[in-house]
C-alpha positions as CSV (number, residue, x, y, z in Angstrom):
1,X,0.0,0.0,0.0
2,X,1.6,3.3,-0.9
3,X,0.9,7.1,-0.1
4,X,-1.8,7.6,-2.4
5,X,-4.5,6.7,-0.1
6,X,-3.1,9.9,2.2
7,X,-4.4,11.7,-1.2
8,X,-7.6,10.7,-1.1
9,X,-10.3,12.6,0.7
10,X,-11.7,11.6,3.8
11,X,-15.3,9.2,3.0
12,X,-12.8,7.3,0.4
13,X,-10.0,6.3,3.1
14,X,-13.5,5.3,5.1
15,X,-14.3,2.9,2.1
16,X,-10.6,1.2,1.9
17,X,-11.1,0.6,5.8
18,X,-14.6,-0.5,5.5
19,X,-13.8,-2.5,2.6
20,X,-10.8,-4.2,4.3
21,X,-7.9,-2.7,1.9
22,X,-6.2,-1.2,4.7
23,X,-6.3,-1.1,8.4
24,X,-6.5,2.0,10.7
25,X,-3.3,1.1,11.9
26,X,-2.2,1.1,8.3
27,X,-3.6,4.1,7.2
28,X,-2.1,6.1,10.3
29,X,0.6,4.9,10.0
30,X,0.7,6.2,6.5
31,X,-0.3,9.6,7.4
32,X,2.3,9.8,10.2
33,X,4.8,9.2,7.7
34,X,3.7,11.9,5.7
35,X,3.5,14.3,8.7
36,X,7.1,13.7,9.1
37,X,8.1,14.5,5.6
38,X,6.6,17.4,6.1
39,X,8.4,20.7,5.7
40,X,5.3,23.3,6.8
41,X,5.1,22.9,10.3
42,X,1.6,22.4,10.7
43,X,1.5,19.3,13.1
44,X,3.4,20.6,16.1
45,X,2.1,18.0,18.7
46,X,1.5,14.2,18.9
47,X,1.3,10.7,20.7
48,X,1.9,8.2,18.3
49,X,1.9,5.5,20.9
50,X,-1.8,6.5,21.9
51,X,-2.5,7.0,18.3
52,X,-1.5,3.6,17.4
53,X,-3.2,2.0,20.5
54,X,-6.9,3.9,19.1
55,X,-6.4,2.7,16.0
56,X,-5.7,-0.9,16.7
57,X,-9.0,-0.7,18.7
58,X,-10.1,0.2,15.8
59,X,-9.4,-2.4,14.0
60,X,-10.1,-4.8,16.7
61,X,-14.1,-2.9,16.6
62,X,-14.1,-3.8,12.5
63,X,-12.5,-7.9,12.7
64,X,-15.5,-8.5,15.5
65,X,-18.4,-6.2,13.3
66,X,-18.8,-4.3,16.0
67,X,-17.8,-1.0,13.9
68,X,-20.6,1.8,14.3
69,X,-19.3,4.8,14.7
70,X,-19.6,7.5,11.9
71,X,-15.6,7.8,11.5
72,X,-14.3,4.7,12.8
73,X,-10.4,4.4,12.6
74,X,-10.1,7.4,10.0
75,X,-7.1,9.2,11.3
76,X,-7.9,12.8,12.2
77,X,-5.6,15.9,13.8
78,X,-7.6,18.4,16.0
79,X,-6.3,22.4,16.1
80,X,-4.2,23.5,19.2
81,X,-7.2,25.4,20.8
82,X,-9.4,22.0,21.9
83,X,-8.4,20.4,24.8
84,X,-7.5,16.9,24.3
85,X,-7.5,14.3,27.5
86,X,-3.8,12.9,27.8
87,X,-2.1,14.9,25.0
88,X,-0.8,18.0,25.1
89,X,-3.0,21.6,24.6
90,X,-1.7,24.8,24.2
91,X,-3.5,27.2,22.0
92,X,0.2,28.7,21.2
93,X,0.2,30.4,24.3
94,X,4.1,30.2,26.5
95,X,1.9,29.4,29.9
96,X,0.2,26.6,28.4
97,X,3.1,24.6,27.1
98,X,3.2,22.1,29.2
99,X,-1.0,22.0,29.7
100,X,-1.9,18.1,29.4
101,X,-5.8,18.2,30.0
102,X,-7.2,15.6,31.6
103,X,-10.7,16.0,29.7
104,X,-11.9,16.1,25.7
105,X,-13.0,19.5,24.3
106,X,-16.9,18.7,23.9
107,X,-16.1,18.7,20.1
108,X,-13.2,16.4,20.2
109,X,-15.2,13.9,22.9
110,X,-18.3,13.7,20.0
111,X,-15.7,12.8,16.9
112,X,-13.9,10.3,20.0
113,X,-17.3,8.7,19.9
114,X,-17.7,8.3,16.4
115,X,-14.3,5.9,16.3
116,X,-12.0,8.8,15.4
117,X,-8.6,8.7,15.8
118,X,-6.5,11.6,17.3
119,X,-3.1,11.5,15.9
120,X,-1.9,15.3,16.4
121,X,-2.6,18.6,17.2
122,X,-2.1,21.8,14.4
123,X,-0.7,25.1,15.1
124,X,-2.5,28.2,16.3
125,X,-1.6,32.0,17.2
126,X,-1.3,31.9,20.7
127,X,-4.8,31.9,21.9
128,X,-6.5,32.3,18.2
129,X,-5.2,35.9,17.8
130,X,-3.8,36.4,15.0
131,X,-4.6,36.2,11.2
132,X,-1.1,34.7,10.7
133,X,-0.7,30.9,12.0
134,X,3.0,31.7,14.2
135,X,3.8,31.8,17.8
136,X,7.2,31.4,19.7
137,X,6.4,27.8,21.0
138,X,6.4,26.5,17.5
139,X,7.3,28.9,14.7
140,X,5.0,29.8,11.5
141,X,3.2,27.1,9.6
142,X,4.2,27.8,6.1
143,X,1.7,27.5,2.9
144,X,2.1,24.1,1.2
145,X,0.9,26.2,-2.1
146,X,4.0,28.5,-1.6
147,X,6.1,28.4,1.6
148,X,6.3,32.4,1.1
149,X,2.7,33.2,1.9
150,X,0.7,32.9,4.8
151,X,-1.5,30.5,5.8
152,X,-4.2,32.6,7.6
153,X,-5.4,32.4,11.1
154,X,-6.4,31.1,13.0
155,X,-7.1,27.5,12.2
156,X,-3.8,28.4,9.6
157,X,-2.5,24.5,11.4
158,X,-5.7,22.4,10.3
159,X,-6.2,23.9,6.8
160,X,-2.5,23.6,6.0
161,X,-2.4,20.0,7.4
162,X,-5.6,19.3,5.0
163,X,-4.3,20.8,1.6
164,X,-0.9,19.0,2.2
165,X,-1.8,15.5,2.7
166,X,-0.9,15.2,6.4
167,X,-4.6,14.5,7.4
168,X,-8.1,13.6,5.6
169,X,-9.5,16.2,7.8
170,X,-9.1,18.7,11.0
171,X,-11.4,20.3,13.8
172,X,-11.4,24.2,13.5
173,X,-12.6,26.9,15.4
174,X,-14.3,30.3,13.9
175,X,-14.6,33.4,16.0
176,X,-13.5,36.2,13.1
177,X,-13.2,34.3,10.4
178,X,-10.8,31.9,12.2
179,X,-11.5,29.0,10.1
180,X,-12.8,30.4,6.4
181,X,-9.9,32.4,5.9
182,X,-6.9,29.6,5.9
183,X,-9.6,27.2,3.7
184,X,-9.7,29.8,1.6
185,X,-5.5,30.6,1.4
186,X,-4.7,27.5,1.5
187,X,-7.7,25.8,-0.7
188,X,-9.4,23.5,1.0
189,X,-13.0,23.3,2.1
190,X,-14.2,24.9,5.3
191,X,-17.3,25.1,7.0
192,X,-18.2,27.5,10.1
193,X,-22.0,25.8,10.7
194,X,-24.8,27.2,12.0
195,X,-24.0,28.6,15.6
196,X,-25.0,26.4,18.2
197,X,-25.0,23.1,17.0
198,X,-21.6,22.3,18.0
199,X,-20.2,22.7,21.0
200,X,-17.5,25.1,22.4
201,X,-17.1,23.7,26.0
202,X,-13.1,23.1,26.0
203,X,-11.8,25.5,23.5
204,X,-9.3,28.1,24.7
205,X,-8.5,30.7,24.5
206,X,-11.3,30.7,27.7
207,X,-8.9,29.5,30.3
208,X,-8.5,25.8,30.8
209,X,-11.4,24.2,32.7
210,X,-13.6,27.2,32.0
211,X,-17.5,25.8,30.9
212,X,-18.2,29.0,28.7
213,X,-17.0,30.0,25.6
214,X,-17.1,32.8,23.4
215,X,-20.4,33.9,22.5
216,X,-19.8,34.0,18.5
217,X,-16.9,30.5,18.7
218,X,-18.2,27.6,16.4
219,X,-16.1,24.8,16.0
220,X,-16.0,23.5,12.3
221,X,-14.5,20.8,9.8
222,X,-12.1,20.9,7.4
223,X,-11.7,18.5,4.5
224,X,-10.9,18.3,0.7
225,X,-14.4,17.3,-0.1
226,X,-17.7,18.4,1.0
227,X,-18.8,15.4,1.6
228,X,-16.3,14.7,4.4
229,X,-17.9,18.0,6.0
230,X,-20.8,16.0,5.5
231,X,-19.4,12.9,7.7
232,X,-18.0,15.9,10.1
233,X,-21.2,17.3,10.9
234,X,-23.0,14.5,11.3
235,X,-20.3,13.2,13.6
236,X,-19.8,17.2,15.2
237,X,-23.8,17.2,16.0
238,X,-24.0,13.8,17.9
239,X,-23.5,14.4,21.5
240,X,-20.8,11.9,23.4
241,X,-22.3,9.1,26.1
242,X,-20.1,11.9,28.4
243,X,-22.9,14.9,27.6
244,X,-25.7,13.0,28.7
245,X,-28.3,14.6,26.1
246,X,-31.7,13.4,25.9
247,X,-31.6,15.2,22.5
248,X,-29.7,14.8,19.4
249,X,-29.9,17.1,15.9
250,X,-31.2,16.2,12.8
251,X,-30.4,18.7,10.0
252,X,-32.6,18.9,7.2
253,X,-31.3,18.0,3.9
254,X,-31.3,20.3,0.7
255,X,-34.7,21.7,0.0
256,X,-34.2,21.0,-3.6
257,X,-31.5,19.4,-5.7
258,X,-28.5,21.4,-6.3
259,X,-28.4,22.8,-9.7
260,X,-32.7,24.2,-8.5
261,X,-31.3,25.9,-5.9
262,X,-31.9,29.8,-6.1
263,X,-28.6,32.0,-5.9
264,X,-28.1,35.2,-5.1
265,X,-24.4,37.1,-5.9
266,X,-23.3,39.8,-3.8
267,X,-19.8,40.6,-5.3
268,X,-18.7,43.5,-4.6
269,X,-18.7,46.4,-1.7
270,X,-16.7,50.0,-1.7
271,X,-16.4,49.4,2.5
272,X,-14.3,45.8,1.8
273,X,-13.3,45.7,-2.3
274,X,-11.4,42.7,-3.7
275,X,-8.4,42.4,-6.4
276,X,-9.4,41.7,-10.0
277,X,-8.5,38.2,-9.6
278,X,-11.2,37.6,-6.7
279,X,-14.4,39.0,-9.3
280,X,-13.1,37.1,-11.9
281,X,-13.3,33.8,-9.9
282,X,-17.0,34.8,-8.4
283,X,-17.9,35.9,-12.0
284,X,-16.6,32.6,-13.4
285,X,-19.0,30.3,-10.8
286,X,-21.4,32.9,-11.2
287,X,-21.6,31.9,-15.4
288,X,-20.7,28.4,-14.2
289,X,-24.1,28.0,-12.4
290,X,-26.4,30.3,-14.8
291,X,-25.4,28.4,-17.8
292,X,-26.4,25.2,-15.6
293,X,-29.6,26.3,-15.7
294,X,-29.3,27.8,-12.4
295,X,-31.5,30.7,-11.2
296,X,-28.8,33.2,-10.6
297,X,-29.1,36.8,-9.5
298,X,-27.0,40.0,-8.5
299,X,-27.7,41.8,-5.1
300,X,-26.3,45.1,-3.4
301,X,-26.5,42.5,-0.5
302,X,-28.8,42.2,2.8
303,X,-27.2,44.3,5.0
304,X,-25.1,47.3,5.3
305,X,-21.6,46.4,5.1
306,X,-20.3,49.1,7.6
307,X,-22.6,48.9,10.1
308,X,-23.0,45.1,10.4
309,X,-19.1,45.6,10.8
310,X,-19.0,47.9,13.8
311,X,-21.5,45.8,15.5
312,X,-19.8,42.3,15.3
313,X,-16.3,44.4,16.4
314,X,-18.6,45.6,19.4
315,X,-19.2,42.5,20.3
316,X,-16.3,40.7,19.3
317,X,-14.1,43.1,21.7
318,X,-16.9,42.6,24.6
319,X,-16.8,39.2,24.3
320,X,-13.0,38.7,24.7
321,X,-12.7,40.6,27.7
322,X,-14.2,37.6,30.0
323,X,-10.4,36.3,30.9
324,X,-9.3,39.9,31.4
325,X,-7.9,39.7,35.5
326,X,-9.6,41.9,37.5
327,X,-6.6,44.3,37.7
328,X,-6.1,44.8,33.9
329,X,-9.5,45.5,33.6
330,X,-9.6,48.2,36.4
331,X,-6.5,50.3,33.9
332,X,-8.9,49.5,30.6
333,X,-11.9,51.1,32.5
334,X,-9.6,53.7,33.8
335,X,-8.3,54.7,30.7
336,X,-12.0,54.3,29.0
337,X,-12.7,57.4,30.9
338,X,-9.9,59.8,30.1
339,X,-11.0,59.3,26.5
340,X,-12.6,62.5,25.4
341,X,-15.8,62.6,23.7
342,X,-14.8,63.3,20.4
343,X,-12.2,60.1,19.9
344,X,-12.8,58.6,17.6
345,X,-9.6,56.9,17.1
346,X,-9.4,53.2,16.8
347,X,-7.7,52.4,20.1
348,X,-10.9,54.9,21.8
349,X,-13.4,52.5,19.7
350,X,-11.7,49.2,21.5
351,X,-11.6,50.8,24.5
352,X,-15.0,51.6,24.9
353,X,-16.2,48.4,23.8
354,X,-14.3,46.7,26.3
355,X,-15.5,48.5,28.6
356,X,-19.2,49.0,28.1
357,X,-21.6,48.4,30.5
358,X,-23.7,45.3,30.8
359,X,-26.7,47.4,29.8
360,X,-24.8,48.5,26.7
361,X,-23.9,44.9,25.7
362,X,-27.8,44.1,26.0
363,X,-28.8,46.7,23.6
364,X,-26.2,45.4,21.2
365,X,-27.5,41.8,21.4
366,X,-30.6,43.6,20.8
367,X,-29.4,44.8,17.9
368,X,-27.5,41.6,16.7
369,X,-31.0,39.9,16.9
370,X,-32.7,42.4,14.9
371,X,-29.9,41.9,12.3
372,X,-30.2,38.2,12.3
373,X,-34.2,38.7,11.5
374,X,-33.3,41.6,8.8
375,X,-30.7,38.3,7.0
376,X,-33.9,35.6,7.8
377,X,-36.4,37.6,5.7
378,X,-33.9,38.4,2.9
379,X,-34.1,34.4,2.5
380,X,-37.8,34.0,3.0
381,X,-39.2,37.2,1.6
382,X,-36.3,37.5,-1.4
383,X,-36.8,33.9,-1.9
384,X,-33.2,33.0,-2.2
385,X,-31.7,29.6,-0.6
386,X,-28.3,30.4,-0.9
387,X,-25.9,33.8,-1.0
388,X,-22.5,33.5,-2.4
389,X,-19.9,36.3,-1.5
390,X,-16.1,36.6,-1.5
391,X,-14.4,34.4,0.9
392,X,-11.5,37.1,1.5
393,X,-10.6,40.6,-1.2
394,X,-7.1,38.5,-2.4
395,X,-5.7,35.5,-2.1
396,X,-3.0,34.6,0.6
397,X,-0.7,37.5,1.3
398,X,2.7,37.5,2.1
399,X,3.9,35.4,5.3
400,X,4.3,37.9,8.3
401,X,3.0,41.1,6.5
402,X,0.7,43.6,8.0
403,X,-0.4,44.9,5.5
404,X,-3.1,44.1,2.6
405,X,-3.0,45.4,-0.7
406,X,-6.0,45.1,-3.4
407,X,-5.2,46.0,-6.6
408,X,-2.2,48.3,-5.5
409,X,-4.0,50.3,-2.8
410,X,-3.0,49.4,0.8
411,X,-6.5,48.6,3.1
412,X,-6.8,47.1,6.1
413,X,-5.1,44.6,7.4
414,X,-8.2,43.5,9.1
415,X,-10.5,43.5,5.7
416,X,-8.5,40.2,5.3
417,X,-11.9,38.8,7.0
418,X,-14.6,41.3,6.5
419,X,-16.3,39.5,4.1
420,X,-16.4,37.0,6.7
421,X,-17.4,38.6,9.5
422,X,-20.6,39.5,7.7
423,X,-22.0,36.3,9.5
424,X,-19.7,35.8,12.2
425,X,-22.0,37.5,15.0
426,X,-25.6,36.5,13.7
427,X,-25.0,32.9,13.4
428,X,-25.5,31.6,10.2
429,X,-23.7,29.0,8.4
430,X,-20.8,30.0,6.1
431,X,-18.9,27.6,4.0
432,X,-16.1,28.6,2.3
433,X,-15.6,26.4,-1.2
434,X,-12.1,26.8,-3.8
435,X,-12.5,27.2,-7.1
436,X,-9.8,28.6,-8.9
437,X,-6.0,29.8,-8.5
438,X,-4.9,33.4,-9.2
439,X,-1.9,34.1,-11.5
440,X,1.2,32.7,-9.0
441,X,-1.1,29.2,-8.4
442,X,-2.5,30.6,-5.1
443,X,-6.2,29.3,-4.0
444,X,-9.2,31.5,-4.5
445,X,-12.0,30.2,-2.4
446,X,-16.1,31.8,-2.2
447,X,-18.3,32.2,0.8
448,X,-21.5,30.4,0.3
449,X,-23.8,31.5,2.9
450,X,-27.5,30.4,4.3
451,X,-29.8,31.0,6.9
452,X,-30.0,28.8,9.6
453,X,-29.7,25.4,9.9
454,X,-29.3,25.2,6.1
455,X,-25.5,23.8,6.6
456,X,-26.5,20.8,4.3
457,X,-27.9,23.1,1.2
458,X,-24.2,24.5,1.4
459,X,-22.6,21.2,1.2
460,X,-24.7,20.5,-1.7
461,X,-24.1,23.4,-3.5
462,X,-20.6,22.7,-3.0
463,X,-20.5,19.7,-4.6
464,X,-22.6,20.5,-7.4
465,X,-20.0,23.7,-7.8
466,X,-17.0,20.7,-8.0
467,X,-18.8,19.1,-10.7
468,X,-19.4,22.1,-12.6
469,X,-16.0,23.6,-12.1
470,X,-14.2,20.3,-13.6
471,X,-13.2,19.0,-9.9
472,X,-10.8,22.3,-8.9
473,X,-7.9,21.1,-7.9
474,X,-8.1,20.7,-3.7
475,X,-4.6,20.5,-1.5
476,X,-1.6,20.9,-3.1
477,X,0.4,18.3,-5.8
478,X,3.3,16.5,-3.5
């Protein structure tokens, strides 16, 4: 048996063990040699030993026919931010080097259940905060496309790990476009679902042990296929014996079939534009789908881009501030009111909203509901099942830089993710899909977005995109 199965995305390696070509023990081992060829960086921690013992279980489970879970012996590696029992957790952060939990992330418990097996952990900014994928425990993960460009942050470990082979799939996490933007640099498949359905109990950067999380985290896959997200979720939504849930979800599947599915385009914005090479890719799967017969329409879009973007940074910066010790806090309030009235500055913006008052924080929820009913009806009333957008305004950027450039003029380096963050703080499932390469072989990826709960019309408008797109090339050629 040679490498090529590594190649392969994640439901096919599932066949070959199903089917008795290869055992779990094979096929790990297989990816484990690949990780160690590796010259990216992107598995920084692992346990082989305990690796080998799960998937020998494994394969124990499948010789007796007592094989039910979901993902049974598939080798899988998990980002850096989920605690995993008995192997080594540290969200890139110094003070957590030597943190060895002694429970599974909710998340990583659920794909435990479903016979996965945990061979490694990816690399992270230290505590997710960063839209580069480096921290001084372990050094940058490098793009497999080019090893001069970044790959994103900051699930930049996972989607790396993915495009190059070293694993079928990886666990994610999504705050600010955590997860979307390194599928989208680094060309692979990645879905943030539908808030809520997956849970966020063990992910730091909450301290270790803590039971909340983030108000706006979701925990995602990432795969070279959109079926694997498929497996993922289904896997992701089942709660572990350990949850004790009298309840368990059941997604609906795709209103219609694919190719009847109605579309709407929202390419372009002056508050977040995107290089030439971005509108020609969403222009290209735009004619890809209408000359499939697809109902296909332009939109200004269902929201305004500026102000749905200074409410999810209001309550991205409010939500952050939970782990804040009691005496940093007491200098951010005391500075908070020196400010004078009239700065506006962007260090007076995050200064007030990390410092607003609880009844400030409930009219902003307030107002992120409102939003999230303004994005319902523009499904319902518009009668549109799916919005496609730009995943990012360029493809990956230079390793390290702070700065982004679109079309020669110098933005933001935050507009990296404002596309993204369009959905970030109202919930609703995003799924970032590749489908082309700009002029130096980079990915190009689009945002395919729906209203809630509609995770599996995504997946199969992803799939039906790969079939009309000639099967885009996914991960990198090793």
């Amino acid at each position: 048996m040679t490498n090529d199965l590594t190649r392969q995305p994640a439901h096919a390696q599932l066949q070959a063990l199903d089917h008795g070509e290869i055992s779990s023990r094979e096929l790990l081992d297989l990816h484990l040699a690949q990780i160690d060829a590796s010259q990216i960086n992107a598995v920084v921690t692992r346990d082989d030993s305990a690796a080998r013992a799960a998937a020998h279980a494994a394969d124990e489970r499948r010789a007796r026919n007592e094989s039910t879970g979901l993902l049974d012996g598939l080798p899988l590696t998990i980002k850096d931010s989920f605690e995993t029992a008995g192997l080594r957790t540290t969200s890139g952060a110094e003070e957590l080097a030597d943190h060895v939990p002694a429970r599974d992330a909710d998340a990583v418990a659920r794909l435990r259940h479903q016979g996965a097996v945990i061979m490694g952990k990816t690399n992270t900014p230290a505590y997710c905060q960063d839209l580069h994928t480096d921290n001084v425990l372990f050094g940058p993960t490098l793009n497999p496309h080019d090893l001069k460009y970044t790959v994103g942050g900051s699930s930049g470990g996972p989607a790396a790990a993915v495009a190059a082979h070293l694993t079928p799939a990886d666990l994610g996490s999504d705050l600010a476009g955590s997860l979307r933007l390194p599928a989208h640099y680094c060309g692979v498949y990645g879905l943030r679902p539908t808030h809520g359905l997956i849970p966020a109990r063990g992910h730091i950067p909450r301290p270790p042990g803590w039971i909340t999380s983030s108000d706006m985290v979701t925990p995602g896959p990432l795969a070279r296929h959109p079926h694997d997200l498929d497996l993922l979720l289904d896997a992701l939504t089942t709660p572990s014996p350990g949850e004790n849930s009298p309840w368990l979800v059941k997604l609906p599947m795709a209103r219609c079939a694919a190719g009847q599915l109605r579309v709407a385009v929202w390419a372009e914005d002056t508050s977040c534009p995107v290089d030439r090479e971005t509108a020609h890719a969403l222009a290209t799967v735009e004619k890809a789908l209408a000359s499939a017969g697809t109902n296909v329409r332009r939109t200004t879009g269902p929201v305004g881009f500026t102000d749905s973007l200074r409410l999810f940074e209001q309550l991205l910066h409010a939500t952050t501030t939970a782990a804040t010790d009691d005496e940093a806090g007491a200098a951010e309030l005391a500075a908070a009111r020196d400010l004078l009235e009239d700065d506006a500055s962007p260090r007076a913006t995050f200064l007030r909203h990390r410092t607003q008052t609880h009844r400030a924080w409930l009219r902003t929820n307030e107002e992120r509901l409102r939003l999230r009913e303004t994005w319902h009806r523009f499904f319902a009333d518009a009668e549109h099942d799916v919005l496609m957008i730009p995943a990012a305004p360029t493809a990956a950027i230079p390793a390290g830089s702070r700065v982004l450039t679109v079309d020669g003029s110098e933005r933001s380096f935050f507009d990296q993710t404002g596309w993204a963050n369009l959905t970030s703080h109202v919930g609703l499932p995003s799924l970032v899909v590749p489908v082309a390469r700009n002029v130096d072989g980079l990915p190009i990826g689009v945002q395919l977005v729906g209203p809630t709960y509609s995770d599996r019309t995504l997946l199969a408008l992803a799939e039906h995109l790969a079939s009309l797109l000639g099967g885009v090339a996914v991960g990198v050629s090793l």
